[in-house]
MDAnalysis code that builds the backbone (N, CA, C; Angstrom):
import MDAnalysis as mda
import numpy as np

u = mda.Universe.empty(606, n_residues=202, atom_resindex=np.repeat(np.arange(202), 3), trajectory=True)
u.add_TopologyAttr("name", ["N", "CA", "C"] * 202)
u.add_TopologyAttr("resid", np.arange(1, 203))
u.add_TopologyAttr("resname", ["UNK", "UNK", "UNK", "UNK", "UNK", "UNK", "UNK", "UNK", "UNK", "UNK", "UNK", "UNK", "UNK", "UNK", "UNK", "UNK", "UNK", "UNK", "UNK", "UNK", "UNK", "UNK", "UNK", "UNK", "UNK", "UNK", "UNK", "UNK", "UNK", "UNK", "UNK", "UNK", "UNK", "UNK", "UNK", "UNK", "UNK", "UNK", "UNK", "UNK", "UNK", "UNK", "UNK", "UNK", "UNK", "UNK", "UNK", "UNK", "UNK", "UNK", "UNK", "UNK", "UNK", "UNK", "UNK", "UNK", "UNK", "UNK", "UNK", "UNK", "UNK", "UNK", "UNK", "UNK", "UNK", "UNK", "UNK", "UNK", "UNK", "UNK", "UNK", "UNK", "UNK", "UNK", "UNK", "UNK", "UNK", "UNK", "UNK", "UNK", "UNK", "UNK", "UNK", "UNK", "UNK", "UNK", "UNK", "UNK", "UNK", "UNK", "UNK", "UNK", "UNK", "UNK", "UNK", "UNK", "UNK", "UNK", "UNK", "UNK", "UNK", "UNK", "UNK", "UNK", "UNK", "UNK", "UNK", "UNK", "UNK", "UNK", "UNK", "UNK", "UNK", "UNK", "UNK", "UNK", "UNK", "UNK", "UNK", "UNK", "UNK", "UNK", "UNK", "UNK", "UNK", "UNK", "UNK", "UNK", "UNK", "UNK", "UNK", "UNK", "UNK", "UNK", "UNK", "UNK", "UNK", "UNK", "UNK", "UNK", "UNK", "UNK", "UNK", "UNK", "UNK", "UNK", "UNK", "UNK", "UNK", "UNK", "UNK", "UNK", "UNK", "UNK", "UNK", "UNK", "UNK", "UNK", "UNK", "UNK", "UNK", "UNK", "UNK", "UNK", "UNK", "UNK", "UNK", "UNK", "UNK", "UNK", "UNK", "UNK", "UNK", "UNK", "UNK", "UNK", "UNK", "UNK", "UNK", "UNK", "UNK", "UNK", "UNK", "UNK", "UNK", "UNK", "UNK", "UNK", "UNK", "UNK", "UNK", "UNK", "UNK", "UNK", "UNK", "UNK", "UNK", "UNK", "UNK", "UNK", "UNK", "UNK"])
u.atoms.positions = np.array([
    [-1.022, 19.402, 13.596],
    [-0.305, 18.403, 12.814],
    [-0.170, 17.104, 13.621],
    [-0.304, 15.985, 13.223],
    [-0.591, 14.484, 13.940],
    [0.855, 13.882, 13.138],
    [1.542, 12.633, 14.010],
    [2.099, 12.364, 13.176],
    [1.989, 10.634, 13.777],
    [1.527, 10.367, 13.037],
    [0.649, 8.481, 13.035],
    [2.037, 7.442, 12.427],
    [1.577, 6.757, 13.126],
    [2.834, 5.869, 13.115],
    [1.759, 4.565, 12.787],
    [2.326, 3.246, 12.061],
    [2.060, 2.322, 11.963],
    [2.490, 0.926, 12.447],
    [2.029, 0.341, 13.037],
    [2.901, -0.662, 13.271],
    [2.885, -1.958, 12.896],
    [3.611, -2.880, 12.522],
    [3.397, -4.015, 11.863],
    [2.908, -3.890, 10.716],
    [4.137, -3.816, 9.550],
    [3.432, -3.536, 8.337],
    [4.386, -4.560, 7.579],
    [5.305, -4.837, 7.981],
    [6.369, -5.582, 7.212],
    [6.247, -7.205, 8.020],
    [6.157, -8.063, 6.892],
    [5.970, -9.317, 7.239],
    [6.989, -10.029, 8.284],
    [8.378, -9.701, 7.668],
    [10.175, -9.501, 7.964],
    [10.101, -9.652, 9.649],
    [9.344, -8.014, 9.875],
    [9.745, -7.501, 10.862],
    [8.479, -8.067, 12.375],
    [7.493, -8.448, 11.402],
    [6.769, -8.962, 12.350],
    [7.458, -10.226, 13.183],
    [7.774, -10.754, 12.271],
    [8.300, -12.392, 12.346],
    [9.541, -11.711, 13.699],
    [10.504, -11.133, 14.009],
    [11.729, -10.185, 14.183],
    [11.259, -10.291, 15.946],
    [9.719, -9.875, 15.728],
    [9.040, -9.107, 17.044],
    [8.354, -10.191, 17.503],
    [8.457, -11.388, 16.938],
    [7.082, -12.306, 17.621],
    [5.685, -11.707, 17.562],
    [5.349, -11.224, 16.639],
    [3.994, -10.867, 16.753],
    [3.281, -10.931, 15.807],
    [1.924, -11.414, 15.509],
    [1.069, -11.789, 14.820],
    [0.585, -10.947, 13.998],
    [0.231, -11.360, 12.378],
    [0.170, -10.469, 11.019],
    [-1.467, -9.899, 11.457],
    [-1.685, -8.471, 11.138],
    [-2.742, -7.753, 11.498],
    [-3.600, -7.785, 10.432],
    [-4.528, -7.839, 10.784],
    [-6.149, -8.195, 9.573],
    [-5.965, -6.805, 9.286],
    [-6.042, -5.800, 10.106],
    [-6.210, -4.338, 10.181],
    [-4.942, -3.300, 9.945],
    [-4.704, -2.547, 9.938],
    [-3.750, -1.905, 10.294],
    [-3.420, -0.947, 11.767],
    [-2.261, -1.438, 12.091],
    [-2.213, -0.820, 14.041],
    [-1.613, 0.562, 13.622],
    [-2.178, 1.459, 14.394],
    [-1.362, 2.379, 14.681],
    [-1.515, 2.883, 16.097],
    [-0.595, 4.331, 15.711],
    [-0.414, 5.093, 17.149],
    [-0.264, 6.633, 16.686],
    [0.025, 7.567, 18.126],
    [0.543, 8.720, 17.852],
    [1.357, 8.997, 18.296],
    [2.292, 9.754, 17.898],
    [3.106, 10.566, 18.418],
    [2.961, 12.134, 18.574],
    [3.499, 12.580, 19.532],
    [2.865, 14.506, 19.641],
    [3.662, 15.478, 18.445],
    [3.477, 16.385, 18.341],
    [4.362, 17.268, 17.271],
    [6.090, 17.244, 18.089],
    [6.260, 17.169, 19.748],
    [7.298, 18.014, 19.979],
    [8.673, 16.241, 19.829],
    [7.608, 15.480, 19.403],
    [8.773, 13.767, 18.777],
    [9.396, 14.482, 17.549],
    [9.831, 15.326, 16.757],
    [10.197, 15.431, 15.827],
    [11.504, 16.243, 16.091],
    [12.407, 15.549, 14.732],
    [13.704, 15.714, 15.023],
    [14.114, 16.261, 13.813],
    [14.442, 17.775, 13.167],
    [14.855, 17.723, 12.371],
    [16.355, 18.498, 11.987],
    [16.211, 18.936, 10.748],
    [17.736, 19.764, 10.727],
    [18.909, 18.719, 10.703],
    [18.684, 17.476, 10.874],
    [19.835, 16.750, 10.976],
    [20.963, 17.129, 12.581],
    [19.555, 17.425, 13.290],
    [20.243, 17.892, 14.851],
    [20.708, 16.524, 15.153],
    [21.039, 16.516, 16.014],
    [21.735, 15.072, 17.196],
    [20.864, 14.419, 17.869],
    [20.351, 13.528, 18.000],
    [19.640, 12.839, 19.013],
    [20.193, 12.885, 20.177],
    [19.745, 12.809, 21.414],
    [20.127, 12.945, 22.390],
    [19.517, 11.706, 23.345],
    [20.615, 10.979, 23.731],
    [19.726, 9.658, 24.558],
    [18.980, 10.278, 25.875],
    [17.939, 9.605, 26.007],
    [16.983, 9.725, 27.165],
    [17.840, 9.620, 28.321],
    [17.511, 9.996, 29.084],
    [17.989, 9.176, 30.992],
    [17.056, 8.890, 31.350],
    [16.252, 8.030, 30.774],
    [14.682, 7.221, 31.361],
    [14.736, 5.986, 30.478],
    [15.666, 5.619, 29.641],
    [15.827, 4.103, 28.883],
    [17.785, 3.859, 28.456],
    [17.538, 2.893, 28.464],
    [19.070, 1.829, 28.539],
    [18.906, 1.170, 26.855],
    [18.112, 1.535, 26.589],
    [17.629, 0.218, 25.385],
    [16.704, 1.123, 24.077],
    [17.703, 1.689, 23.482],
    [16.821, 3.001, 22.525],
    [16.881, 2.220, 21.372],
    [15.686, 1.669, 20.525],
    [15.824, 1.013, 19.085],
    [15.553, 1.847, 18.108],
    [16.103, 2.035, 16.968],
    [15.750, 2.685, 15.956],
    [14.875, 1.627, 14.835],
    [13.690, 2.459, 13.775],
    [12.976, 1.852, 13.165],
    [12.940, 2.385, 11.932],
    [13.283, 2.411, 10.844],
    [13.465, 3.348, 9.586],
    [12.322, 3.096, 8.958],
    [11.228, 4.336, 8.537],
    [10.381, 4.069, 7.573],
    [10.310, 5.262, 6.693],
    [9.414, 5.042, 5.963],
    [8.967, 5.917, 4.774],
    [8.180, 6.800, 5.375],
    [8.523, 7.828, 5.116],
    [6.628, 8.913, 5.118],
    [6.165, 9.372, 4.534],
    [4.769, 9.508, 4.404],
    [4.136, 9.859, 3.596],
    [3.548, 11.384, 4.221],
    [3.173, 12.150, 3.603],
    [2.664, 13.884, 4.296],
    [1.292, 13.990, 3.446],
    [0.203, 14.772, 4.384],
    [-0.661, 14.429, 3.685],
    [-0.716, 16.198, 3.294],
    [-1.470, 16.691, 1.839],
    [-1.551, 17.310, 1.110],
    [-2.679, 18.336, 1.046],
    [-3.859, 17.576, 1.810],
    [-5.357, 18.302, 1.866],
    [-6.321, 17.472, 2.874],
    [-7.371, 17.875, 3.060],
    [-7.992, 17.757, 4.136],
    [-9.049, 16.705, 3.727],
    [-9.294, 15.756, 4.616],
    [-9.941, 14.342, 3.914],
    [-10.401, 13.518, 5.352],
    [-11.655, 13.445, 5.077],
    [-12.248, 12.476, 6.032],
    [-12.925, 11.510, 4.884],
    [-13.457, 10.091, 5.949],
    [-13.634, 8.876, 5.359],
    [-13.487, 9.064, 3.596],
    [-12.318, 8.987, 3.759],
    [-11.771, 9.098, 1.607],
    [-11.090, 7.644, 1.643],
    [-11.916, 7.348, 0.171],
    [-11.987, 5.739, -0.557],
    [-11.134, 5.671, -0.913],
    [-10.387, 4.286, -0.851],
    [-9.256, 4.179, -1.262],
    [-8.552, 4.122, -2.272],
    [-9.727, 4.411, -3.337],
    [-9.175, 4.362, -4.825],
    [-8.849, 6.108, -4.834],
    [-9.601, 6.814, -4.211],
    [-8.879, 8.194, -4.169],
    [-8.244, 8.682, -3.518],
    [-7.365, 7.859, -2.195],
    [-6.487, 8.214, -1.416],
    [-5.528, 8.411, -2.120],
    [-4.615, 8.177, -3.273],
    [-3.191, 8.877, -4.081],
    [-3.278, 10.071, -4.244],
    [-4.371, 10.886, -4.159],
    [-5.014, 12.283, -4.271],
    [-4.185, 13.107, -2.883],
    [-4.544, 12.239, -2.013],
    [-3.924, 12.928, -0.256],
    [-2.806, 13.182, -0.028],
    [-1.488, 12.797, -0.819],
    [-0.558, 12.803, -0.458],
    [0.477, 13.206, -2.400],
    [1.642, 13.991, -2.320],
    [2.402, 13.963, -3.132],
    [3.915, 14.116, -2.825],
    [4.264, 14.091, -1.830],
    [5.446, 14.505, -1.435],
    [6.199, 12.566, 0.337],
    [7.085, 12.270, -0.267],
    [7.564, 11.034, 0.528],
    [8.963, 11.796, 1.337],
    [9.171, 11.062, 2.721],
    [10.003, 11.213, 2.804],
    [10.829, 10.198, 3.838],
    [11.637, 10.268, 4.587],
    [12.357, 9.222, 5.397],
    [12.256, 9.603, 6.911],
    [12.103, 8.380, 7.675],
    [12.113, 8.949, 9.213],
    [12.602, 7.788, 10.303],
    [12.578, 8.193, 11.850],
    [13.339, 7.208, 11.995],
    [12.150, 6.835, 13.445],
    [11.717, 5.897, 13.777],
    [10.735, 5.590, 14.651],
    [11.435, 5.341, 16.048],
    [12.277, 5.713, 16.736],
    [12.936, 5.925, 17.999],
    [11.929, 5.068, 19.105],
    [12.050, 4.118, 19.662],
    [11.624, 3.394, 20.835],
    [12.314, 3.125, 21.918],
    [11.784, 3.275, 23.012],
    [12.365, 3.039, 24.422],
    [12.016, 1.298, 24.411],
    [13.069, 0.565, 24.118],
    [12.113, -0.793, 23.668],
    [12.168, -1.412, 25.626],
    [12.914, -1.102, 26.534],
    [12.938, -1.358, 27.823],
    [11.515, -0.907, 28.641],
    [11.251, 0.136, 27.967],
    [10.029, 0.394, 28.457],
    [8.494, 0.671, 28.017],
    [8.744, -0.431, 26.431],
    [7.689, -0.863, 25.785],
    [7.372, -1.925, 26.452],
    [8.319, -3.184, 26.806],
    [8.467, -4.369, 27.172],
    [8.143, -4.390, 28.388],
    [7.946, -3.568, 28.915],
    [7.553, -3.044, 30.873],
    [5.879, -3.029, 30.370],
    [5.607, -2.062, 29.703],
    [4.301, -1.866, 29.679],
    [3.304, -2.456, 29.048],
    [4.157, -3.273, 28.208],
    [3.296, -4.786, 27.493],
    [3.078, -5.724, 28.467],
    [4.051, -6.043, 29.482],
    [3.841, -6.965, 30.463],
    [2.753, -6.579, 31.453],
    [2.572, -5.465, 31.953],
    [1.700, -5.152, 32.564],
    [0.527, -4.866, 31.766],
    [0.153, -4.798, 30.602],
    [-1.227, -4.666, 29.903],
    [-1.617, -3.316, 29.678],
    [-0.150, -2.102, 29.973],
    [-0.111, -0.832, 30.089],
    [-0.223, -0.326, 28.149],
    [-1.071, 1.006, 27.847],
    [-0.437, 1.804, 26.646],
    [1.091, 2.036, 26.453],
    [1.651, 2.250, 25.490],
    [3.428, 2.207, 25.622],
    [3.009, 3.530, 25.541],
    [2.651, 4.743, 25.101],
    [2.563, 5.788, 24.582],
    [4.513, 6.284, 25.029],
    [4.603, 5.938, 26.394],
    [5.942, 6.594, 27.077],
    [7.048, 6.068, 26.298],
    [6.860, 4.530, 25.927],
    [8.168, 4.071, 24.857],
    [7.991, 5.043, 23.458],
    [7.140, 5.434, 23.549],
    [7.355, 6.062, 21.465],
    [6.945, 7.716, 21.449],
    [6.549, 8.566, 22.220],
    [6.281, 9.786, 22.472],
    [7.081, 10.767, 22.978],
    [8.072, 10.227, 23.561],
    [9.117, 10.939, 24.318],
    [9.632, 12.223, 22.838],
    [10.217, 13.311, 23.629],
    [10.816, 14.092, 22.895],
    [12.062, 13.305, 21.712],
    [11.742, 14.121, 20.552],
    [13.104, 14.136, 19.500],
    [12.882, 12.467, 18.961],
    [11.651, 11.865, 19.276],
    [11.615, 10.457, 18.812],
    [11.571, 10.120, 17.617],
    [11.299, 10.957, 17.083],
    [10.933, 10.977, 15.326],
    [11.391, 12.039, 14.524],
    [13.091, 11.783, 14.418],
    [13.591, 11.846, 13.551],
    [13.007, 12.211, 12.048],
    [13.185, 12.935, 11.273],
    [12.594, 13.222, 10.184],
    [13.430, 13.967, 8.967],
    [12.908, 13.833, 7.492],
    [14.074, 14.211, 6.539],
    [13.462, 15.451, 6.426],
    [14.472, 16.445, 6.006],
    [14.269, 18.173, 6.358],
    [13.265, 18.211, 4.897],
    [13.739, 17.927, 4.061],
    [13.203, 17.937, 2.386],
    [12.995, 16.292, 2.202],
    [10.966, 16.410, 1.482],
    [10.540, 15.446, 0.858],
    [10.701, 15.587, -0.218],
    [10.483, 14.264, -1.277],
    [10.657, 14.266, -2.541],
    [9.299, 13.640, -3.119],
    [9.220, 14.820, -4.617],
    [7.627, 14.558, -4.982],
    [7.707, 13.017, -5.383],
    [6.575, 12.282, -5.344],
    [6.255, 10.837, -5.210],
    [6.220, 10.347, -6.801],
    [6.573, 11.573, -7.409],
    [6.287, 11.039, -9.186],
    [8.248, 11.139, -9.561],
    [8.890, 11.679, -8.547],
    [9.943, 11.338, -9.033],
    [10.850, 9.837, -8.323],
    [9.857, 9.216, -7.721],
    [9.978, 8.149, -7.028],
    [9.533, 6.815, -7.792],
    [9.751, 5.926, -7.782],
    [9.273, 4.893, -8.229],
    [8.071, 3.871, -7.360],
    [7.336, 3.319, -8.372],
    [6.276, 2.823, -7.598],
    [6.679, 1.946, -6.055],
    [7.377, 1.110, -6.206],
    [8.351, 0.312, -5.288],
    [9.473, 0.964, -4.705],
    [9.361, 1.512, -3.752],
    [10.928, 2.902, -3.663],
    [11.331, 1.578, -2.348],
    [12.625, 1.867, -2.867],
    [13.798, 0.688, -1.667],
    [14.498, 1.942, -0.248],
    [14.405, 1.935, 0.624],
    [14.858, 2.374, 1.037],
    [16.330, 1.700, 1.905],
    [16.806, 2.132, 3.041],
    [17.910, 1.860, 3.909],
    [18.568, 2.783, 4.887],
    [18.803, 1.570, 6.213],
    [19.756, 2.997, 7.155],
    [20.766, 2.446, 7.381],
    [21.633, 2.971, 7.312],
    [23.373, 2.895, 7.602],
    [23.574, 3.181, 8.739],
    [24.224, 2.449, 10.164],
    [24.474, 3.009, 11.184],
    [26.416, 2.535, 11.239],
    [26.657, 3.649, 11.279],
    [28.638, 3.820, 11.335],
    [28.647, 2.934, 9.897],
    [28.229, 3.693, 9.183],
    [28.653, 2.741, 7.677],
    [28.356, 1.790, 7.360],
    [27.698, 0.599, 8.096],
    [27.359, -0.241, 7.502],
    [25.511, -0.542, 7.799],
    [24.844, -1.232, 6.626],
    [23.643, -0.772, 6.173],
    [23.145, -1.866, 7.282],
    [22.085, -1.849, 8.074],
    [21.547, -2.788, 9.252],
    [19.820, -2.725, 9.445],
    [19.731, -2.180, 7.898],
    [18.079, -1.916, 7.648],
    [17.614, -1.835, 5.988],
    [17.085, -2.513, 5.376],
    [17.003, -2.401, 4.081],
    [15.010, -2.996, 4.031],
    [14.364, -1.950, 2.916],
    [13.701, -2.295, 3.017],
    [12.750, -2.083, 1.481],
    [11.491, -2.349, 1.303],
    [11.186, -1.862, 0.054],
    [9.539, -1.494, -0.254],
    [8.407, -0.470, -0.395],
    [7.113, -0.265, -0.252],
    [6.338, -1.262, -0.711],
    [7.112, -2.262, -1.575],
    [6.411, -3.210, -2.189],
    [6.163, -4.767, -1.048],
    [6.620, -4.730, 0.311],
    [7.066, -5.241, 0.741],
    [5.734, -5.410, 2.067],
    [5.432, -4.101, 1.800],
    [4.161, -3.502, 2.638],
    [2.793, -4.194, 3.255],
    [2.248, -4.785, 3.984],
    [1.011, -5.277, 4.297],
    [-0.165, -4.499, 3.740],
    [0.151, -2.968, 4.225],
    [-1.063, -2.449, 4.105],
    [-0.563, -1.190, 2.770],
    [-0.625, -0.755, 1.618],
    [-0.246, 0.206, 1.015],
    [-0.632, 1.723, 1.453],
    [0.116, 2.637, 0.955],
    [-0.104, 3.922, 1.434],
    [-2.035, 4.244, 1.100],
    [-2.412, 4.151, 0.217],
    [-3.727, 4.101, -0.032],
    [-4.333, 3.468, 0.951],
    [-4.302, 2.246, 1.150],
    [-5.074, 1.731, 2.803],
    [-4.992, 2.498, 3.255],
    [-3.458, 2.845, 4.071],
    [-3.445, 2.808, 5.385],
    [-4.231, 4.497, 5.291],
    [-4.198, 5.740, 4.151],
    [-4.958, 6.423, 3.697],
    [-6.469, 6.255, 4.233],
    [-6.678, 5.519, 3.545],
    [-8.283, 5.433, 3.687],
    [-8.661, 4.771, 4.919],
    [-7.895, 4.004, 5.934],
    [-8.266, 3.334, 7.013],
    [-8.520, 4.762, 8.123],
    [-7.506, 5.487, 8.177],
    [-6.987, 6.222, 9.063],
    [-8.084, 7.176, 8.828],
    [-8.329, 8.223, 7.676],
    [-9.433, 8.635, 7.776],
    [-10.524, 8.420, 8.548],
    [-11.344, 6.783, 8.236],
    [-12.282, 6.298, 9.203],
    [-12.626, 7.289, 10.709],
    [-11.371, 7.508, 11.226],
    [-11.433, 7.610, 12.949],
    [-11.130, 9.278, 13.119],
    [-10.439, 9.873, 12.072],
    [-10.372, 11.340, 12.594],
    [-9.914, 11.868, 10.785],
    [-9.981, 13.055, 10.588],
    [-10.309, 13.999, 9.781],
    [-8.261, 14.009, 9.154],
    [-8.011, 13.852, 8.277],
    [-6.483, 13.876, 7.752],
    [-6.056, 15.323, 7.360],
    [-5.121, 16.052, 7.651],
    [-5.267, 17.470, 7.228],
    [-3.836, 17.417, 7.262],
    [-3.645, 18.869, 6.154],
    [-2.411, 19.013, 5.500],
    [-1.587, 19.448, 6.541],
    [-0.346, 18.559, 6.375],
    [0.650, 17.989, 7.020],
    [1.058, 17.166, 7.588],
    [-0.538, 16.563, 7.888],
    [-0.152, 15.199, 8.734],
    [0.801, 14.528, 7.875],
    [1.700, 13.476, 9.418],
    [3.022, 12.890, 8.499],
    [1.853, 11.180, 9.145],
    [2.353, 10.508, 8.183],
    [2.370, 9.108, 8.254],
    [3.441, 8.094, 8.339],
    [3.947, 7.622, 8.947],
    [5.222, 6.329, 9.131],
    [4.767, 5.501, 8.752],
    [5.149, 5.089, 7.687],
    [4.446, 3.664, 7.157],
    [4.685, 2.202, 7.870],
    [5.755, 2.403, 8.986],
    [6.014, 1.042, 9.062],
    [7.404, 0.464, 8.620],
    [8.097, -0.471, 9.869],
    [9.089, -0.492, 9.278],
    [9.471, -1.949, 9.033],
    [10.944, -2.418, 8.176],
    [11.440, -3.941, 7.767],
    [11.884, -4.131, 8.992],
    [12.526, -5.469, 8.513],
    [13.582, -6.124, 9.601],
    [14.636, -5.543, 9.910],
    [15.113, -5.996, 11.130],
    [16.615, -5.526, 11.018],
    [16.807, -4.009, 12.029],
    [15.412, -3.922, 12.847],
    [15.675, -2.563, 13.901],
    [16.800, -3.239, 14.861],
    [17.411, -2.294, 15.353],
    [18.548, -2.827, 16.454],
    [18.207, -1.530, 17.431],
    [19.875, -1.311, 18.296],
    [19.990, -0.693, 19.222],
    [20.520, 0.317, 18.755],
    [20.478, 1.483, 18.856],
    [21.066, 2.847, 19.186],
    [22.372, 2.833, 20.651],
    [24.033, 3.291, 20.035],
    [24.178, 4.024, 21.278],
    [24.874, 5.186, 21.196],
    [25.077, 5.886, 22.475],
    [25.862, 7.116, 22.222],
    [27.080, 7.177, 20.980],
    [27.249, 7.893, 20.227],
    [28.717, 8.258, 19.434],
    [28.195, 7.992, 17.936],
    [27.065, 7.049, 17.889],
    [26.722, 6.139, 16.597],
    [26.505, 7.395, 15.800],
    [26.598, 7.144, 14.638],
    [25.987, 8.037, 13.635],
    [24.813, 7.319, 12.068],
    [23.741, 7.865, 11.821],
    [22.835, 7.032, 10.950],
    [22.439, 8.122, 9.972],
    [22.760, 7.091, 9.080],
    [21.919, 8.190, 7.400],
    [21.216, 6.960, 6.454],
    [20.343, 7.458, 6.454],
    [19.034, 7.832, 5.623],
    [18.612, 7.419, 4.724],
    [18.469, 6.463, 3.602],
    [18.330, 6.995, 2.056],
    [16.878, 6.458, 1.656],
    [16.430, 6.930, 0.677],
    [15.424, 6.683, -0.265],
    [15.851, 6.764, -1.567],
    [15.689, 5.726, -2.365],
    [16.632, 4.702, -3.461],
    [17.917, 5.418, -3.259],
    [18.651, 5.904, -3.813],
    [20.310, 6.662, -3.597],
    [20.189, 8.266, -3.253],
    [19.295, 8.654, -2.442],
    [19.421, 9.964, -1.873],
    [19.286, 10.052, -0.807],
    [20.648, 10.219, 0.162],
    [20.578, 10.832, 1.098],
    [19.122, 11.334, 1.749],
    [18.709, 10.760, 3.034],
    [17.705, 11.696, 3.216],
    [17.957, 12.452, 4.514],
    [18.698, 11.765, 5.602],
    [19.435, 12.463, 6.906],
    [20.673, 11.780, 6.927],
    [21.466, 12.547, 7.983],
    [22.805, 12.361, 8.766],
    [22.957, 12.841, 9.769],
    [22.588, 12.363, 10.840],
    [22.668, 12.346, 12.162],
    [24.015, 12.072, 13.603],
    [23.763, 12.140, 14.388],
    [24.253, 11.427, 15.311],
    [23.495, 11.345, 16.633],
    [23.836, 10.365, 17.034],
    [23.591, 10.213, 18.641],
    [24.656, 10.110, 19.580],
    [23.755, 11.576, 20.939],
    [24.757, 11.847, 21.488],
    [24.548, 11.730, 23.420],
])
């Protein structure tokens, strides 16, 4: 199981990061043991000072698909759900300066947060809004329509380079408005008005 992350997909958030709109779509990986579920606790690192959270959508893929066209990528996937893209941003910013892979800012254990139960994509709306609440108040709002690259791209791009198989998760990418994580905080979830986690960090 792969779980691909995207980056720079929201116009918002590019602008946020100083960084330039992608012809392509960027991604990355994360290993299986980044995943956080059950609505367990996050647990801060003792290797970063500076933990950002990133709320996106995911998409799970359904069946097994290499180089698949993008008019039949809606085929790959039926089930969405919510996740949270966890960065060591102290030691992204280390390894950008030096011309280093971050892999260590975004791979670390429990980084990717994830909703226990997806919801099928036909009971979703074409444009699904999402949001994360940290201690109650909302500090992430965002919407698929909002997207650079649509789930179908980024579908059919990703294929290109390796073989998509059931389960892979996809992070679509997240809006404006990532901040800091700290100990005590607590963050939930939603996709349009459902709950998708409730967490804490501890």
């Amino acid at each position: 199981m792969k779980i691909i992350c995207i980056g720079r997909n929201y116009a918002d958030h590019i602008k946020e990061m100083n960084s330039n709109v992608p012809e392509i779509p960027v991604f990355f990986l994360k290993p299986d043991t980044a995943l956080l579920r059950k609505n367990k606790p996050f647990y801060y690192p003792e290797f970063s000072k500076e933990i950002h959270y990133e709320t996106e959508v995911v998409i799970k893929i359904n069946r097994l698909g290499k180089h698949i066209e993008e008019k039949f990528a809606h085929r790959y996937y039926s089930e969405i759900g919510l996740g949270i893209d966890f960065t060591a941003r102290d030691l992204q910013r280390e390894c950008k300066k030096k011309g280093l892979p971050w892999e260590i800012a975004k791979g670390f254990d429990h980084s990717a947060p994830l909703t226990e139960t997806f919801v099928n994509k036909e009971d979703l709306p074409d444009n699904i809004s999402f949001k994360l609440d940290l201690n109650g108040e909302t500090v992430q709002e965002g919407n698929t329509k909002d997207m650079i690259f649509s789930f179908d791209k980024l579908i059919s791009y990703l294929s290109i380079f390796f073989p998509l198989k059931i389960g892979d998760l996809i992070f679509t990418g997240t809006p404006s408005g990532v901040g800091e994580v700290k100990i005590g905080d607590k963050l939930k979830g939603y996709l349009e008005d459902r709950l998708m986690f409730d967490f804490r960090i501890k």
